[in-house]
PDB file of N, CA, C and O in Angstrom, chain B, residues numbered from 101:
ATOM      1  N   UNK B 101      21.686  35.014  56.033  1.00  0.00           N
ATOM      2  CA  UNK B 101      22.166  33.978  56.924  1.00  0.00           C
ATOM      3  C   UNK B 101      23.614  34.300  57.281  1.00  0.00           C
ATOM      4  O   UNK B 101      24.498  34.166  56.434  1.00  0.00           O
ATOM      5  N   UNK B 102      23.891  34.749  58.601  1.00  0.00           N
ATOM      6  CA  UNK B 102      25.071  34.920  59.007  1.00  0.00           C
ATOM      7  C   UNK B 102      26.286  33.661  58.829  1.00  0.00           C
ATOM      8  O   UNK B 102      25.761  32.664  58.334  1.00  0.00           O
ATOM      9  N   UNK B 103      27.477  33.506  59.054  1.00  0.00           N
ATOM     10  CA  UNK B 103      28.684  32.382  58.935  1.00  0.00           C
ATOM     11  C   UNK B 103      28.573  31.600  60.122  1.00  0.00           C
ATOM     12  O   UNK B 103      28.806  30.392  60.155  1.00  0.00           O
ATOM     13  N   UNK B 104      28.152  32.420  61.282  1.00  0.00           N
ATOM     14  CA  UNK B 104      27.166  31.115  62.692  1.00  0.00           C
ATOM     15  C   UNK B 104      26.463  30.582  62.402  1.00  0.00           C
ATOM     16  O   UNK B 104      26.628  29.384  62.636  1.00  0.00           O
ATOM     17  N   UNK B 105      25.084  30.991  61.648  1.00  0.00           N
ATOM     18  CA  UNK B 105      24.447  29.776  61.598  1.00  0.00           C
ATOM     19  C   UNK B 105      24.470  29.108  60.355  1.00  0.00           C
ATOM     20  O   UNK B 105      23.544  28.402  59.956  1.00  0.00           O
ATOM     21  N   UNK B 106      25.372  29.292  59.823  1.00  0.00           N
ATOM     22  CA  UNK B 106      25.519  28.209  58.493  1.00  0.00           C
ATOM     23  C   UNK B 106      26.634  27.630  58.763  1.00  0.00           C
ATOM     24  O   UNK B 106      27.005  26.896  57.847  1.00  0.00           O
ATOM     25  N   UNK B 107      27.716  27.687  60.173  1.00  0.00           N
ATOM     26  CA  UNK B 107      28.084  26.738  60.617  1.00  0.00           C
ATOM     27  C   UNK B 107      27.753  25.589  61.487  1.00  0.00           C
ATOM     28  O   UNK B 107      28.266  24.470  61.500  1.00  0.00           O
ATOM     29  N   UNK B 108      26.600  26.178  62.365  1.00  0.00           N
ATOM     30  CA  UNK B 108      25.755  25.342  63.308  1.00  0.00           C
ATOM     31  C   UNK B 108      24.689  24.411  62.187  1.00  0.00           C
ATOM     32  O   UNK B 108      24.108  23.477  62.739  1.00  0.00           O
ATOM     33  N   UNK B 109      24.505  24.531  61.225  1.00  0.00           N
ATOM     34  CA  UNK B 109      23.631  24.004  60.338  1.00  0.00           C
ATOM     35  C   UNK B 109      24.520  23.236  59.937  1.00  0.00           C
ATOM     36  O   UNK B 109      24.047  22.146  60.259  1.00  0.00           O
ATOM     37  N   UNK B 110      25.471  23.035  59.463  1.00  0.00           N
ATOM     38  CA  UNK B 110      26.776  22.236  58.812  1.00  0.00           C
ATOM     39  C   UNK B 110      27.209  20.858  59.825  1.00  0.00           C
ATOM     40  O   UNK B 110      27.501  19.713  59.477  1.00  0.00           O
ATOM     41  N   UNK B 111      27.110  21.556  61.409  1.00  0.00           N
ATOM     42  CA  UNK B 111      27.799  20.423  62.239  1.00  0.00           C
ATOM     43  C   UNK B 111      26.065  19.874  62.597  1.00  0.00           C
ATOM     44  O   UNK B 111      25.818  18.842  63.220  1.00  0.00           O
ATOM     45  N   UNK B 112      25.332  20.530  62.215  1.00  0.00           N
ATOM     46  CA  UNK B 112      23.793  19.580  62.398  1.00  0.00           C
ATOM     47  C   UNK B 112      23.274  18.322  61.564  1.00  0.00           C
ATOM     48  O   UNK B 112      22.693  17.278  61.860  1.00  0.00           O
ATOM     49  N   UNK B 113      23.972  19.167  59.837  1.00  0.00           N
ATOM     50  CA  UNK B 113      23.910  17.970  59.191  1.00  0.00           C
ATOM     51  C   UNK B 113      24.761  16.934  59.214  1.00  0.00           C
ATOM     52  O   UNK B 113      24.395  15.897  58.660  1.00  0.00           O
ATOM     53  N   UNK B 114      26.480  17.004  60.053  1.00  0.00           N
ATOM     54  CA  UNK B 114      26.895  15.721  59.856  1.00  0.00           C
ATOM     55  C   UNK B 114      26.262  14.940  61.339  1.00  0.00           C
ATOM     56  O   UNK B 114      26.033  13.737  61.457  1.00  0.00           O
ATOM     57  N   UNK B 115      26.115  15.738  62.126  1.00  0.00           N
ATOM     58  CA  UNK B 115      25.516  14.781  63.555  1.00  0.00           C
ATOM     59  C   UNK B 115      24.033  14.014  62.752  1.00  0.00           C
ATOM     60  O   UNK B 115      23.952  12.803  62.959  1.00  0.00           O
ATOM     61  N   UNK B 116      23.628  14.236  62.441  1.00  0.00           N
ATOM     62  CA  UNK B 116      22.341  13.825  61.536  1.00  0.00           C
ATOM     63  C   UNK B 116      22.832  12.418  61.015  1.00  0.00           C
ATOM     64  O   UNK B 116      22.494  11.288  61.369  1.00  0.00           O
ATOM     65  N   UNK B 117      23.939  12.938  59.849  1.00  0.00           N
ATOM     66  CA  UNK B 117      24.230  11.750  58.865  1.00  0.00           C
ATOM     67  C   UNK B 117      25.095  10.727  60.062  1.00  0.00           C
ATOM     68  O   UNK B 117      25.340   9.531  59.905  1.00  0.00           O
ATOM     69  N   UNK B 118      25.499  11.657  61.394  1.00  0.00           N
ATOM     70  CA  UNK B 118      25.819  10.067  62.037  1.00  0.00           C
ATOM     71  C   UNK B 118      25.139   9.131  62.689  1.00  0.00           C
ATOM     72  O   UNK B 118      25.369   8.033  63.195  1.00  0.00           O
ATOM     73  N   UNK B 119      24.289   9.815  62.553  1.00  0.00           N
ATOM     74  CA  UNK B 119      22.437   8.753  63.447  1.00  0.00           C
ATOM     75  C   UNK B 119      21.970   8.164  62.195  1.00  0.00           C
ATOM     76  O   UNK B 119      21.126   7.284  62.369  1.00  0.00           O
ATOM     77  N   UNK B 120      22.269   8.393  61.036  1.00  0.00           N
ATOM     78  CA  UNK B 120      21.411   7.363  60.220  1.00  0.00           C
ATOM     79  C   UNK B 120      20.694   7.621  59.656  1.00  0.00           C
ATOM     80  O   UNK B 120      19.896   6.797  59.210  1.00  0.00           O
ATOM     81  N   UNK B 121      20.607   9.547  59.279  1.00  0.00           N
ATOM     82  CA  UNK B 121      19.647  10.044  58.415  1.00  0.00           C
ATOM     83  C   UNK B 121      20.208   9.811  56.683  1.00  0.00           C
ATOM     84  O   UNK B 121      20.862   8.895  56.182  1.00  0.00           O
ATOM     85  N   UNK B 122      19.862  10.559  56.326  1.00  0.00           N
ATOM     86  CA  UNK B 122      20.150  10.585  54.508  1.00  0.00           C
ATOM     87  C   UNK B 122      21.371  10.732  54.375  1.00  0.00           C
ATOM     88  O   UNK B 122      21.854  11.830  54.651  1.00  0.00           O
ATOM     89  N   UNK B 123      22.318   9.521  53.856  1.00  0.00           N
ATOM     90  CA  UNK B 123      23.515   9.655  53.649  1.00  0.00           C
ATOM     91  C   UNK B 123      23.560   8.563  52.526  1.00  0.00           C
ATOM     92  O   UNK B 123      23.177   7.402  52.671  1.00  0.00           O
ATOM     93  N   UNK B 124      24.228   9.253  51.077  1.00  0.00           N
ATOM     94  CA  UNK B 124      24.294   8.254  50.207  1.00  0.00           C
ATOM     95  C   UNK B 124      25.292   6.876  50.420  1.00  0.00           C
ATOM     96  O   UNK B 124      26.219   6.975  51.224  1.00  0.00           O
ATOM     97  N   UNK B 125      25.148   5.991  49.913  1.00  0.00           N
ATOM     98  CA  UNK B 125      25.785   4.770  49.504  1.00  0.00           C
ATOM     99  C   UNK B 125      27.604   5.023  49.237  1.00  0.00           C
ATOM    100  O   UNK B 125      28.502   4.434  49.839  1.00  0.00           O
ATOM    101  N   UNK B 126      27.701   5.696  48.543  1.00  0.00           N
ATOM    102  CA  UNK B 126      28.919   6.493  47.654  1.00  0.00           C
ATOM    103  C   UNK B 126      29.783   6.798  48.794  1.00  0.00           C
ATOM    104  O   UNK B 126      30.949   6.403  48.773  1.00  0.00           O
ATOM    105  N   UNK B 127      29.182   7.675  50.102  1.00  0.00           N
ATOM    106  CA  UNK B 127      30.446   8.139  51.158  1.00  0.00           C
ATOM    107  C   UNK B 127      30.409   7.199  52.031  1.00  0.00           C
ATOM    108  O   UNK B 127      31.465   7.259  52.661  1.00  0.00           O
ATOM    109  N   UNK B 128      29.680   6.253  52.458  1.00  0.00           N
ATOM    110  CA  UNK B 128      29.395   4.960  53.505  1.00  0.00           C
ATOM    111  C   UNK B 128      30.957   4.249  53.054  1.00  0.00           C
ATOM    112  O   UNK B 128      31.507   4.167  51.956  1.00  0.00           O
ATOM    113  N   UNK B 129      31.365   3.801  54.395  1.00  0.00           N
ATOM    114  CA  UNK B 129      32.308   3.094  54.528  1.00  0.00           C
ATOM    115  C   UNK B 129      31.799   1.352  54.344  1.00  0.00           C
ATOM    116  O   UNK B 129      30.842   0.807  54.895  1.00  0.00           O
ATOM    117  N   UNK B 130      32.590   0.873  53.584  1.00  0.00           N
ATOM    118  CA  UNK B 130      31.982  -1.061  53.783  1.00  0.00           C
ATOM    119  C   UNK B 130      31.258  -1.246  54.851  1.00  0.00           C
ATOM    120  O   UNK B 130      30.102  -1.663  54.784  1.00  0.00           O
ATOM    121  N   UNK B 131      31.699  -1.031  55.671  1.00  0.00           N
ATOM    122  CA  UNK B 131      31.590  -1.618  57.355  1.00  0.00           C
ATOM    123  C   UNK B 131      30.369  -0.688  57.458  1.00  0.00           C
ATOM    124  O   UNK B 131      29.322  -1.067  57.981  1.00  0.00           O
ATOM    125  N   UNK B 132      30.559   0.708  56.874  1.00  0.00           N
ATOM    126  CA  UNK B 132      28.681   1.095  57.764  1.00  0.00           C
ATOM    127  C   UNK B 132      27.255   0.630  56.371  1.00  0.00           C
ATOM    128  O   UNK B 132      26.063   0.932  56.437  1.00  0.00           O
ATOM    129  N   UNK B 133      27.797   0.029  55.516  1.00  0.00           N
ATOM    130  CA  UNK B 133      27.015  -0.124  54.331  1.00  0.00           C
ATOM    131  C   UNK B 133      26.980  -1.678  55.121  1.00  0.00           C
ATOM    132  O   UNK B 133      26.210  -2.299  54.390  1.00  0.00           O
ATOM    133  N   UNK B 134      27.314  -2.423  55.985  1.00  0.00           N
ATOM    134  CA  UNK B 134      27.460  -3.820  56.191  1.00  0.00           C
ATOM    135  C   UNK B 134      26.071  -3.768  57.372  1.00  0.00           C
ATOM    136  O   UNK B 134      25.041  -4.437  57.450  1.00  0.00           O
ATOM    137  N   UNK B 135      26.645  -2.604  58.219  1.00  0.00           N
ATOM    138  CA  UNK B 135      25.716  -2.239  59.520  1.00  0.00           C
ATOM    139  C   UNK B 135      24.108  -1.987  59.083  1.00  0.00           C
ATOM    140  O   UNK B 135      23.109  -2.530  59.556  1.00  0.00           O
ATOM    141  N   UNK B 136      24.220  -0.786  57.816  1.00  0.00           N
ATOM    142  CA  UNK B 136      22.487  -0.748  57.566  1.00  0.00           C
ATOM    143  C   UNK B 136      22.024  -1.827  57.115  1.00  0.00           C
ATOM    144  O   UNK B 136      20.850  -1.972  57.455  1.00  0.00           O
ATOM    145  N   UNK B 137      22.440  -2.690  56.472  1.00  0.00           N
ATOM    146  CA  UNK B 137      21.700  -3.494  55.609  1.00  0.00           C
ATOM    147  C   UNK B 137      21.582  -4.550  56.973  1.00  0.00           C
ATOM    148  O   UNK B 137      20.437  -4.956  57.169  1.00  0.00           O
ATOM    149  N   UNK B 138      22.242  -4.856  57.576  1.00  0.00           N
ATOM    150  CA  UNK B 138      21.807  -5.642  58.808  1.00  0.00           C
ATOM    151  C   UNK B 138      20.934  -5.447  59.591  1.00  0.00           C
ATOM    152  O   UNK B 138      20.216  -6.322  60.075  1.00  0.00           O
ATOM    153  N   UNK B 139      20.872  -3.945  59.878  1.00  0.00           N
ATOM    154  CA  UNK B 139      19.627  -3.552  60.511  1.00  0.00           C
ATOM    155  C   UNK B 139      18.498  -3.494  59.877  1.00  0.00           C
ATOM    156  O   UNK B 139      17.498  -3.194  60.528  1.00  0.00           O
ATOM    157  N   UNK B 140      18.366  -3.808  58.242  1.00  0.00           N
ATOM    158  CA  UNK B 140      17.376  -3.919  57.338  1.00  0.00           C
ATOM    159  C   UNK B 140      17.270  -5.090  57.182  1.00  0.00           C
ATOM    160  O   UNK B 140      16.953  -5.380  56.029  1.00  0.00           O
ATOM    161  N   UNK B 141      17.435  -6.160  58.041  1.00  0.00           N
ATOM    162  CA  UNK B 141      17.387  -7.536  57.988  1.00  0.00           C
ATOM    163  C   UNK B 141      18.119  -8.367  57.046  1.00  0.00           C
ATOM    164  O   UNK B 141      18.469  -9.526  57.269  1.00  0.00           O
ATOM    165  N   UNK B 142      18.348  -7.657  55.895  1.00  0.00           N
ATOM    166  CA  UNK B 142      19.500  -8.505  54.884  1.00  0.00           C
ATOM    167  C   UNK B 142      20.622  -9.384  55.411  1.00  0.00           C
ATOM    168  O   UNK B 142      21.295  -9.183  56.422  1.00  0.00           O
ATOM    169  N   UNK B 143      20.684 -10.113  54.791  1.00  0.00           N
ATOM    170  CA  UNK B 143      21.770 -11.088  55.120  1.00  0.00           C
ATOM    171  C   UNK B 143      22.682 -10.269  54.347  1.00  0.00           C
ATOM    172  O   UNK B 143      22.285  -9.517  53.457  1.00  0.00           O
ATOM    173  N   UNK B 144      24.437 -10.464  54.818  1.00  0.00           N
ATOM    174  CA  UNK B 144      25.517  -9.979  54.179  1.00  0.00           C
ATOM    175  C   UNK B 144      26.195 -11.517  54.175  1.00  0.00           C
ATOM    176  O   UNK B 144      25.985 -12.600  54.722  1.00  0.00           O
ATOM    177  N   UNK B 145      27.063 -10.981  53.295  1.00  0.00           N
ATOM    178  CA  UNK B 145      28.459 -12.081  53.097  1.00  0.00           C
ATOM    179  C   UNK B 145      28.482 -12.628  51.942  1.00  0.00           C
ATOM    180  O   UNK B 145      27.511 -12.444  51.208  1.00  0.00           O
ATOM    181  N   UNK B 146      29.101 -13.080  51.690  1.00  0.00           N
ATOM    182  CA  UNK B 146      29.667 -14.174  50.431  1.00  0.00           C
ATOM    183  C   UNK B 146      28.307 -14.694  49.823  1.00  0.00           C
ATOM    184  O   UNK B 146      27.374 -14.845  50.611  1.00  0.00           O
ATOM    185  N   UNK B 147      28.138 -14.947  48.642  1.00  0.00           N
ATOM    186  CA  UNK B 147      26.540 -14.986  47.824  1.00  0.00           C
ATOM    187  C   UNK B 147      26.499 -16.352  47.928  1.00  0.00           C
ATOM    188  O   UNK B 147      27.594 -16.887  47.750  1.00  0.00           O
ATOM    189  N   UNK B 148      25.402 -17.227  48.204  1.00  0.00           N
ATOM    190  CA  UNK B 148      25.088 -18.877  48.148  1.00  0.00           C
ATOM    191  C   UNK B 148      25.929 -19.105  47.076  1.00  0.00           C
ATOM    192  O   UNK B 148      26.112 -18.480  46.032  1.00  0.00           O
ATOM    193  N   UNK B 149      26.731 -20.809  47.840  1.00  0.00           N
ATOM    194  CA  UNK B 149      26.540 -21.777  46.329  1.00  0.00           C
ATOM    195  C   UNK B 149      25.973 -22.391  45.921  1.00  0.00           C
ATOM    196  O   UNK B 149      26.056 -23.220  46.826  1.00  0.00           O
ATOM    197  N   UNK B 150      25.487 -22.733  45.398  1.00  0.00           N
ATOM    198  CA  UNK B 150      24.382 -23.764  44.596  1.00  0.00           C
ATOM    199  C   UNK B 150      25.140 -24.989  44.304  1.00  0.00           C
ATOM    200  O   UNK B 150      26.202 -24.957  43.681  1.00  0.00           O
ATOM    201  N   UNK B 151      24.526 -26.233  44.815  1.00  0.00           N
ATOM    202  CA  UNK B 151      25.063 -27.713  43.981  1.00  0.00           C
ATOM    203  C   UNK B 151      24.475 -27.679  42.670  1.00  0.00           C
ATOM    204  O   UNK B 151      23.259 -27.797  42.814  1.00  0.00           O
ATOM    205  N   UNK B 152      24.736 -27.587  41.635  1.00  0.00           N
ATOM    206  CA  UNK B 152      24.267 -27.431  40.283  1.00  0.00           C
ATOM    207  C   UNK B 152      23.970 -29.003  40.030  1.00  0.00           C
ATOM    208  O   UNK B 152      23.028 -29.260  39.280  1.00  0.00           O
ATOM    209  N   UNK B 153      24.790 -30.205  40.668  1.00  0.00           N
ATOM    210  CA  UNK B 153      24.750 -31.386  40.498  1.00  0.00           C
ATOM    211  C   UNK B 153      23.314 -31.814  41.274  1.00  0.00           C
ATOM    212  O   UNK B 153      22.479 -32.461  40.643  1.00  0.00           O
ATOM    213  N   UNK B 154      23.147 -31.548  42.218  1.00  0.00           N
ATOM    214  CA  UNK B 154      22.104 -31.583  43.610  1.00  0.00           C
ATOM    215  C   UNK B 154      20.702 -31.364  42.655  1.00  0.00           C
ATOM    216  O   UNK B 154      19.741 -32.132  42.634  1.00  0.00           O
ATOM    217  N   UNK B 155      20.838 -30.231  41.951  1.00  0.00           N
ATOM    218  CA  UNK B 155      19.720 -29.505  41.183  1.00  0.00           C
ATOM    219  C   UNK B 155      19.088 -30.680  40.015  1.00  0.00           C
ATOM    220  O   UNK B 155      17.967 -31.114  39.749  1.00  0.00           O
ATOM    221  N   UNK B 156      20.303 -30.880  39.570  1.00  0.00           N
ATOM    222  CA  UNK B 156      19.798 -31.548  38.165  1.00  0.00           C
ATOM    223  C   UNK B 156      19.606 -32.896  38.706  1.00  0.00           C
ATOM    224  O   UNK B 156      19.040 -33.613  37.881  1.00  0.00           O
ATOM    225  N   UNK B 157      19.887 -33.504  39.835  1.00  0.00           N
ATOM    226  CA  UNK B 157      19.728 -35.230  40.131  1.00  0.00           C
ATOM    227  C   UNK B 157      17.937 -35.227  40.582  1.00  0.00           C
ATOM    228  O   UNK B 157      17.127 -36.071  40.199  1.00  0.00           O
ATOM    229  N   UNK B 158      17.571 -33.773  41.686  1.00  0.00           N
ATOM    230  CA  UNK B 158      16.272 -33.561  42.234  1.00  0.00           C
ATOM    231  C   UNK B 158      15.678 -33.659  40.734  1.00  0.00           C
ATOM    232  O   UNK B 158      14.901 -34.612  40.800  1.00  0.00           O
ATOM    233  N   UNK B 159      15.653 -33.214  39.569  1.00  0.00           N
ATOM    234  CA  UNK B 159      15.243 -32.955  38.587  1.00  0.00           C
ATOM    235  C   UNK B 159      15.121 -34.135  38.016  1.00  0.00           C
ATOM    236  O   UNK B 159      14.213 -34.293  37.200  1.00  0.00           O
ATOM    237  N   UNK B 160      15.722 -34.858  38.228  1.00  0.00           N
ATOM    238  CA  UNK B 160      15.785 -36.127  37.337  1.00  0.00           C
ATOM    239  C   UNK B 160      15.017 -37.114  37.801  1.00  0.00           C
ATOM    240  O   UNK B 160      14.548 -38.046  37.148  1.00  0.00           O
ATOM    241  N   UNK B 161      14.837 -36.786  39.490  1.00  0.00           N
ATOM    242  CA  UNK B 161      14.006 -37.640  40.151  1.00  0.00           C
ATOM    243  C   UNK B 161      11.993 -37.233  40.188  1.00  0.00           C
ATOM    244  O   UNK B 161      10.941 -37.598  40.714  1.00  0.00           O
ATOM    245  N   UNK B 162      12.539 -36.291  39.256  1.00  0.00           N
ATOM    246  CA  UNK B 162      10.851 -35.808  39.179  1.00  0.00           C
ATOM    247  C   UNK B 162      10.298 -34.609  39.711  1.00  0.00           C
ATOM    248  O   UNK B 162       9.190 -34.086  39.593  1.00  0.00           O
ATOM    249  N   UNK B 163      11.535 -34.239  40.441  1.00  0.00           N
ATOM    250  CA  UNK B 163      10.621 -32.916  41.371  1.00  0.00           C
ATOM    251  C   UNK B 163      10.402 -31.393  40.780  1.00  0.00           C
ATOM    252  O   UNK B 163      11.355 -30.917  40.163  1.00  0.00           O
ATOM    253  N   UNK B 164       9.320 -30.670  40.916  1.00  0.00           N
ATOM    254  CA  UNK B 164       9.371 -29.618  40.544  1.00  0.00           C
ATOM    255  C   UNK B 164      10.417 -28.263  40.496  1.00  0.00           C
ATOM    256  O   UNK B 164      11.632 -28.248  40.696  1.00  0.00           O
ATOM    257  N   UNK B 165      10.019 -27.771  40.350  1.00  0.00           N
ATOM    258  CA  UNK B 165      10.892 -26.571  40.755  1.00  0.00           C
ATOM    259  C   UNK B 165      10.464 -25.703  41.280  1.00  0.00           C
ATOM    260  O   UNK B 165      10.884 -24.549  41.195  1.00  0.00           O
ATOM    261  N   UNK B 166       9.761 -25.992  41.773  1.00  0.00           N
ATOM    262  CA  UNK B 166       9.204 -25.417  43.374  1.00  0.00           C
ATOM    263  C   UNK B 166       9.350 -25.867  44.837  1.00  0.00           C
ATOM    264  O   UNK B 166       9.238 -25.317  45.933  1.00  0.00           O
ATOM    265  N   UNK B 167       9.697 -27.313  44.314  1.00  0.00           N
ATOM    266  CA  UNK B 167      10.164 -28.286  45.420  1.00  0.00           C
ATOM    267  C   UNK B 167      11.783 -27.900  45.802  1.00  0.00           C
ATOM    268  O   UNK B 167      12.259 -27.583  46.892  1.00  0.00           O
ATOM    269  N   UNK B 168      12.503 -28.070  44.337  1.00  0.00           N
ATOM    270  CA  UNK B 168      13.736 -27.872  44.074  1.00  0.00           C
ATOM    271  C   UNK B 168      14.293 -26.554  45.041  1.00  0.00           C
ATOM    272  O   UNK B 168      15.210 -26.577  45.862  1.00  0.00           O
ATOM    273  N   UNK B 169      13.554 -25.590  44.713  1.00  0.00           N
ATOM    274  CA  UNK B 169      13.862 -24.640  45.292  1.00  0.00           C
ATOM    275  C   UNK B 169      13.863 -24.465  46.316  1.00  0.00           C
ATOM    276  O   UNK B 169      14.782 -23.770  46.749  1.00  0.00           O
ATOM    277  N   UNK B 170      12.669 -25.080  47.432  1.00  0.00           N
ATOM    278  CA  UNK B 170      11.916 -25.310  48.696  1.00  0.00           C
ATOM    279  C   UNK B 170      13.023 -26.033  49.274  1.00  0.00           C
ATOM    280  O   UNK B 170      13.569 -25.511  50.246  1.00  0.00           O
ATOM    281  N   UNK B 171      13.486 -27.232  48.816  1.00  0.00           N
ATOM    282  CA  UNK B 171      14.315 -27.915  49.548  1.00  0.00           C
ATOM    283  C   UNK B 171      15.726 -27.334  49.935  1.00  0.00           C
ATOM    284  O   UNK B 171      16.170 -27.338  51.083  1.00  0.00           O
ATOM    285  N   UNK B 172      16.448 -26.773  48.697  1.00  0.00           N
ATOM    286  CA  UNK B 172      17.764 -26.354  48.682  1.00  0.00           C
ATOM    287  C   UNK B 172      17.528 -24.648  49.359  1.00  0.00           C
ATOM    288  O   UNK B 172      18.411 -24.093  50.012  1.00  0.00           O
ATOM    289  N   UNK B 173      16.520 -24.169  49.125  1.00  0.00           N
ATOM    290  CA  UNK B 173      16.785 -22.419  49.687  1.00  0.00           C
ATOM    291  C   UNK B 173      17.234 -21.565  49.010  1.00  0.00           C
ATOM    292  O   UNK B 173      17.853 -20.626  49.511  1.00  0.00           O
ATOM    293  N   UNK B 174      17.028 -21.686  47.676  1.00  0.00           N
ATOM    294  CA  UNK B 174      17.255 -20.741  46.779  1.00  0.00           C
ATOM    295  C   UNK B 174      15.956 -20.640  45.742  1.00  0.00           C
ATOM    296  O   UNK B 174      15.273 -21.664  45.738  1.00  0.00           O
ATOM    297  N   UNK B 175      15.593 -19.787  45.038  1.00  0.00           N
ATOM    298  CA  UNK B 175      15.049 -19.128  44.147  1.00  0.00           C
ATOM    299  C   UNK B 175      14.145 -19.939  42.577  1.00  0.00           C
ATOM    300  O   UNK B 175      14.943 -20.372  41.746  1.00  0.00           O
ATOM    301  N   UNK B 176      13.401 -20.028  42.403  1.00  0.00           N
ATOM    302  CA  UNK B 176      12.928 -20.908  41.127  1.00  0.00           C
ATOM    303  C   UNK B 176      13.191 -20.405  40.193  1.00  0.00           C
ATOM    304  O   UNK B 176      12.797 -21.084  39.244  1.00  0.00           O
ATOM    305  N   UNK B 177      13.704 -19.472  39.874  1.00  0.00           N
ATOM    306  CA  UNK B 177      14.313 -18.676  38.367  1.00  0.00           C
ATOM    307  C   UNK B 177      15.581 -19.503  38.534  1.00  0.00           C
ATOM    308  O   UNK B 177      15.876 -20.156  37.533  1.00  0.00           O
ATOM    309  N   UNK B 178      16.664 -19.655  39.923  1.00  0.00           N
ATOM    310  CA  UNK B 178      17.786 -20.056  39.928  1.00  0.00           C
ATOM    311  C   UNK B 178      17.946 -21.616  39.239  1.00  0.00           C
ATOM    312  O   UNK B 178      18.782 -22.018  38.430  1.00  0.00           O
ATOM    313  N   UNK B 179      16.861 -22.293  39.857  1.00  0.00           N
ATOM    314  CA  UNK B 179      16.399 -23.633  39.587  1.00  0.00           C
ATOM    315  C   UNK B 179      16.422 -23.967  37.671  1.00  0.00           C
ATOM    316  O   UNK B 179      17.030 -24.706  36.897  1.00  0.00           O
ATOM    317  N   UNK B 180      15.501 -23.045  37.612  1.00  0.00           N
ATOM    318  CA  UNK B 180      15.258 -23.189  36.046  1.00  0.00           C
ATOM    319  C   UNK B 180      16.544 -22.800  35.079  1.00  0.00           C
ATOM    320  O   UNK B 180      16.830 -23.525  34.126  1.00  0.00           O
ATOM    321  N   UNK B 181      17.278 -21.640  35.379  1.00  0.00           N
ATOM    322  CA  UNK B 181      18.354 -21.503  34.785  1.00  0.00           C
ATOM    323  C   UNK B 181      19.432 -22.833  34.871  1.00  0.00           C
ATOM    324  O   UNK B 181      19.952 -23.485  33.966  1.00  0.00           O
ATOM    325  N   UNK B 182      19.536 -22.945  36.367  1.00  0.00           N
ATOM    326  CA  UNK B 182      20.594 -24.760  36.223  1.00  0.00           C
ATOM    327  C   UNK B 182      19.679 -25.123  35.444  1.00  0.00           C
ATOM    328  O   UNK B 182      19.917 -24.862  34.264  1.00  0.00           O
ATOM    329  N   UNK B 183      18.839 -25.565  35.622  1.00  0.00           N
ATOM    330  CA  UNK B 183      18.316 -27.246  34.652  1.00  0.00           C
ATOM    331  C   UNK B 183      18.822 -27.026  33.102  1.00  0.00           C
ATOM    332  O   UNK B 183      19.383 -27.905  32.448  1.00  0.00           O
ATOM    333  N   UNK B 184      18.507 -25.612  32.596  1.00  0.00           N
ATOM    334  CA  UNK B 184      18.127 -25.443  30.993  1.00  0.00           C
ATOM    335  C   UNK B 184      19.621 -25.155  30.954  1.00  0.00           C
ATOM    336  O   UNK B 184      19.969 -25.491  29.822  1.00  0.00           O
ATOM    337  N   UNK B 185      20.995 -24.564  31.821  1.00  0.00           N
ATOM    338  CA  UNK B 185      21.979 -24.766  31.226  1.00  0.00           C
ATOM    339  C   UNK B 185      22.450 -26.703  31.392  1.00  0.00           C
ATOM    340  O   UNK B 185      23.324 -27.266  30.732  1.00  0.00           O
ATOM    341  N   UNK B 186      21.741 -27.216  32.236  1.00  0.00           N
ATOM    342  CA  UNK B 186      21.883 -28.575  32.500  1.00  0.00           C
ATOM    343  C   UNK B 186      21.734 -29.244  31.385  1.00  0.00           C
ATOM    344  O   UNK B 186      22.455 -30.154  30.977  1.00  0.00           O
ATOM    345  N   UNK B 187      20.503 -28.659  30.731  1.00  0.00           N
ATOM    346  CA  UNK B 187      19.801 -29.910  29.790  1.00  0.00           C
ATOM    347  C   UNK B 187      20.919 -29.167  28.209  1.00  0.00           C
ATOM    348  O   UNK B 187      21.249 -30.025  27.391  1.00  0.00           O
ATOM    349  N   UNK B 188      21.282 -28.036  27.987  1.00  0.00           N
ATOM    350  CA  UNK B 188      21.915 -27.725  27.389  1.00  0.00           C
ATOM    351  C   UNK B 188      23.410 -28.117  26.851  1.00  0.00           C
ATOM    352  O   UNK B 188      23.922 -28.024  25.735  1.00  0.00           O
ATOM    353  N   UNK B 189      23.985 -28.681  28.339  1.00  0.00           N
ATOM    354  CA  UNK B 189      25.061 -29.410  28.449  1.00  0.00           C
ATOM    355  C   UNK B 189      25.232 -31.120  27.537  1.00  0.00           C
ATOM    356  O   UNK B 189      26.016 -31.737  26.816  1.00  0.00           O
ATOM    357  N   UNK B 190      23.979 -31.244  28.159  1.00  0.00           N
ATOM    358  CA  UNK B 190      23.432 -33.165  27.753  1.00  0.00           C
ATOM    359  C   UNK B 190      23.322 -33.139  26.440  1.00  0.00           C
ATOM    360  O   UNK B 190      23.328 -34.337  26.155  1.00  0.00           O
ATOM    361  N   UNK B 191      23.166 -32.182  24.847  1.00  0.00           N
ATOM    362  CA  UNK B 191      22.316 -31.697  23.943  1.00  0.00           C
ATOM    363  C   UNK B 191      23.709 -31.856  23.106  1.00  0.00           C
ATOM    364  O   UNK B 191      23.943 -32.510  22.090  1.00  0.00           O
ATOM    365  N   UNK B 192      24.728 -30.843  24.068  1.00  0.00           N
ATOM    366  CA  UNK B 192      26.079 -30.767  23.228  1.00  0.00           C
ATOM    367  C   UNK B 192      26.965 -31.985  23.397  1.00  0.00           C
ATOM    368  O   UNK B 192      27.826 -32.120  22.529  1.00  0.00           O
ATOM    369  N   UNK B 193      26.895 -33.153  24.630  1.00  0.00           N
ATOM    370  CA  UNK B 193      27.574 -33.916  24.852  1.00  0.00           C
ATOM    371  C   UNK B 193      26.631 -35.454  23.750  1.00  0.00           C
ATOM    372  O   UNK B 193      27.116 -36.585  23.730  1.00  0.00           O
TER     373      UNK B 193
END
């Protein structure tokens, strides 16, 4: 392989990695790690807050945690973790 074409191969692979082929995580700038995941439908930004208070009152009023979850938009593992640090709280007080 001559030093031409293992330079034409070199400026092939970064034109490549600028369309969006195989480029790790590690050299991605924020902003283009912000861009794929958008185009992968992910939501970006700041992670939900949760009313932890909201959680444990639905709870108190009877509702599942399937409801819990359904209503507020978050996760039933999330649900169950508030309640049991909830009910954990009530145990020590």
């Amino acid at each position: 392989m001559s030093a031409e074409s293992s330079d034409d191969l070199t400026a092939k692979r970064r034109e490549w990695s600028r369309m969006g082929g195989k480029m790790s995580l590690r050299t991605m700038t924020s902003w283009e790690r912000k861009v794929r995941a958008h185009k992968a439908g992910l939501a970006g930004g700041a992670p939900r807050r949760i009313d932890h208070e909201r959680v444990l009152a639905l709870r108190e009023q009877g509702k599942k945690y399937r409801e819990i979850a359904a209503e507020l938009g978050i996760s039933m593992p999330s649900v169950a973790r508030i309640v049991a640090k909830g009910q954990k709280r009530t145990k020590r007080n």
